[in-house]
N, C-alpha and C positions, 0 to 999 in steps of 0.2 A: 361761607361759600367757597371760597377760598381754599381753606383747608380741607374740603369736602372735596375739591377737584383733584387737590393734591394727595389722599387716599387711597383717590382710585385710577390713577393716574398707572399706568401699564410700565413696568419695567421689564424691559427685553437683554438675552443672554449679548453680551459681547460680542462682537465677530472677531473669530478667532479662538473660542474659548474650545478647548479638548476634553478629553477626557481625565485630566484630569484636575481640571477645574471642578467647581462647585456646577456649573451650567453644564460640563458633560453625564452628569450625571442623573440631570432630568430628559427623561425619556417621555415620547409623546408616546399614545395607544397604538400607533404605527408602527414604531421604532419595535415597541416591546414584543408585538405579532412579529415583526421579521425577526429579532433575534431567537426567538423560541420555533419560529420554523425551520433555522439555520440548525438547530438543535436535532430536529426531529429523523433524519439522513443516520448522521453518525448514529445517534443512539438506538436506532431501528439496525443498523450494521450490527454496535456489540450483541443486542437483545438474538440476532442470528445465530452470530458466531457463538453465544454463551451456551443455545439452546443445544446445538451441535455439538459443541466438546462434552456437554453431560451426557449426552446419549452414548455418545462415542468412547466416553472415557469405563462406561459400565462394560464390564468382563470383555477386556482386547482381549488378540489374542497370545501376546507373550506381555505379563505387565510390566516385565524389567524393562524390555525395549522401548515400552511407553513409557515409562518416567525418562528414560534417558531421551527419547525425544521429544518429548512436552518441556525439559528445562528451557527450549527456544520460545514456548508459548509463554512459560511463566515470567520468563524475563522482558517480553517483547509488550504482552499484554498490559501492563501495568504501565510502562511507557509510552505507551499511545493513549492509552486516557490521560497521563499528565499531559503528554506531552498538547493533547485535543486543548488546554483549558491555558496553554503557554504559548502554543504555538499553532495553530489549526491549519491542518491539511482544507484541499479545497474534498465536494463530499465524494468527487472519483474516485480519488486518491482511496477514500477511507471504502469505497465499495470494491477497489480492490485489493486491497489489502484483505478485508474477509474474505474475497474471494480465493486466495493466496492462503490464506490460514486455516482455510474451510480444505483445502486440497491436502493441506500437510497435517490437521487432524487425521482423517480419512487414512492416512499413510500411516500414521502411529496406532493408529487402532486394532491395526492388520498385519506392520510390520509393513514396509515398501515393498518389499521381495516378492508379496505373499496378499497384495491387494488385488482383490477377484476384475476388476476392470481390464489392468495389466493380463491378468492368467487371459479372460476373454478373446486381449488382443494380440496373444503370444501364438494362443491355439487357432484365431482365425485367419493371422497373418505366415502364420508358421515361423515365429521368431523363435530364435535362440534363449532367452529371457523372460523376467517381465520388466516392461519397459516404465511402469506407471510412478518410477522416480526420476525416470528421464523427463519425464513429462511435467512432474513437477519442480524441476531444474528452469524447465523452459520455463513453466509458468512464475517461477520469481523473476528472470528475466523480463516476462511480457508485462506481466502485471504489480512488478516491483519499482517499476523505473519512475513512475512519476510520482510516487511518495516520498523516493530519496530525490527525486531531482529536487520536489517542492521544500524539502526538508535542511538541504545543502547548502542547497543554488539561489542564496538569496538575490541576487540582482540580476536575471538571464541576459536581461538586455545590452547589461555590458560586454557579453560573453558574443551572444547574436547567436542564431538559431546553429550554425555549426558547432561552434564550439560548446554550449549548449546540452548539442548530443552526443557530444564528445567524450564531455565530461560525468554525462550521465549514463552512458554505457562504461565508462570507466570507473565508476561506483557500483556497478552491477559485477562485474569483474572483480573486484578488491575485494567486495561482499564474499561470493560466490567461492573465492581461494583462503577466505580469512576460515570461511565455516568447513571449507573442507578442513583444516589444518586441527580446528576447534573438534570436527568431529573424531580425526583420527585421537588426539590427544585423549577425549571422553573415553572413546573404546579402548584403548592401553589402559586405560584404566579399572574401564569396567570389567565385570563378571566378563569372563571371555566368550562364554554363549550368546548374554546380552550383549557384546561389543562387536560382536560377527553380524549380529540379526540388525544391529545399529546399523554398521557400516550399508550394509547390503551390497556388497560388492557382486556376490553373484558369479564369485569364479572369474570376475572383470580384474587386469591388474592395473587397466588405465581408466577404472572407473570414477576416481577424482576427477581426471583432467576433461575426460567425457562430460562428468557434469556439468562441470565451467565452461565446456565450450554448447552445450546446451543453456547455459544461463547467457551466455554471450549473443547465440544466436536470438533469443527470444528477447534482451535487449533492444537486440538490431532492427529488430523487428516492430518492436514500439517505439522505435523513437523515429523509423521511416513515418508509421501509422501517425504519431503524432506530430511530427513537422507536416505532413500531406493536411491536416485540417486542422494546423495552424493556417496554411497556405490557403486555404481553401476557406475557413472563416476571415482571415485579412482580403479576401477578395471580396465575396461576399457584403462586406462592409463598406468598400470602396464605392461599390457600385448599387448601394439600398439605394431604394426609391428616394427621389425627393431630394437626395443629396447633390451637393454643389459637383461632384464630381460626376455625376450622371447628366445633370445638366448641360453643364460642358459639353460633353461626349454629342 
């Protein structure tokens, strides 16, 4: 009888035990549904962005120019799946980051100079240019900040919300000056046809510095956006129903 209780007798995980204990590693049927929906964001993101560069990468329109700008997709791409399975962005992060690499496809395919969006809004607005790489200057800017902020900036809170965005438009910046430097270097390099149609300068002679302050301003811009609903969800919280601080009040 004795030995019969002892059996069946229930042995429970330690408290305290991690992962990487022998007890972190049993997972309940709950556990296992949340971490494969955690899954299912990102992988919906590559499955996008993979479908889009095949289409896009059949007959650009100059293919020198597209090798010379897809070397940022081929090096970029492959580190973000590592880096998903070492370090995971939250899944904004990772929707815009496609969104961002979905714009700079589209650019290579056509050549920046020479993307029919830009022509649309050169001839409607009556611009000098096409402007459809200013555009995506800004969008690394807008939609770059919070993957490097999450990526960088391991402890925000030591920092506080100023510093914060501080330091995260000042990675947008560094980015932004590093790749123009990157880019001129490529083009000295390259076929001189493809290193003109690279650059895209456009008959611009401060067309680096424009881009940077395009990627600055589209920074600035997300990191107001994203302190506003930080501020905005830290209130929101203070004051849920039912809370000791509503009570109060």
């Amino acid at each position: 009888m004795a030995h019969s209780m002892r059996s069946h007798r229930t042995v429970s995980a330690p408290s305290g035990a991690g992962k990487g204990s022998p007890w972190g590693r049993v997972l309940s049927g709950r556990d296992r549904s949340q971490r494969s929906a955690n899954h299912v964001l990102p992988g919906l993101c590559l499955i996008i962005f993979s479908g889009v560069w095949a289409g896009l990468a059949v007959a650009p329109r100059y293919r020198a120019d597209w090798l010379l700008e897809n070397l940022l997709t081929f090096a970029a791409l492959p580190a973000i799946v590592v880096g998903y399975y070492r370090r995971p962005l939250s899944h904004a992060a990772y929707v815009q980051i496609t969104a961002f690499m979905i714009l700079h496809t589209i650019g290579s395919h056509y050549t920046y100079s020479e993307v029919p969006l830009g022509d649309w809004l050169r001839e409607g607005f009556g611009l000098a240019r096409n402007h459809y790489d200013r555009l995506v200057h800004f969008a690394f800017g807008l939609l770059m900040l919070r993957p490097l902020r999450e990526l960088v900036i391991r402890q925000p809170e030591r920092l506080g919300r100023v510093g914060t965005a501080w330091l995260s438009v000042a990675q947008i910046l560094a980015c932004s000056a590093l790749y123009e430097l990157i880019e001129w270097a490529v083009a000295s390099l390259a076929d001189p046809a493809a290193g003109i149609a690279y650059l895209g300068t456009q008959g611009d002679e401060w067309d680096a510095q424009k881009d940077v302050a395009y990627a600055a301003a589209g920074a600035l811009l997300a990191a107001v956006l994203q302190g506003w609903a930080a501020r905005r969800g830290a209130g929101g919280r203070r004051a849920a129903p039912g809370s000791p601080e509503q009570g109060a009040a």
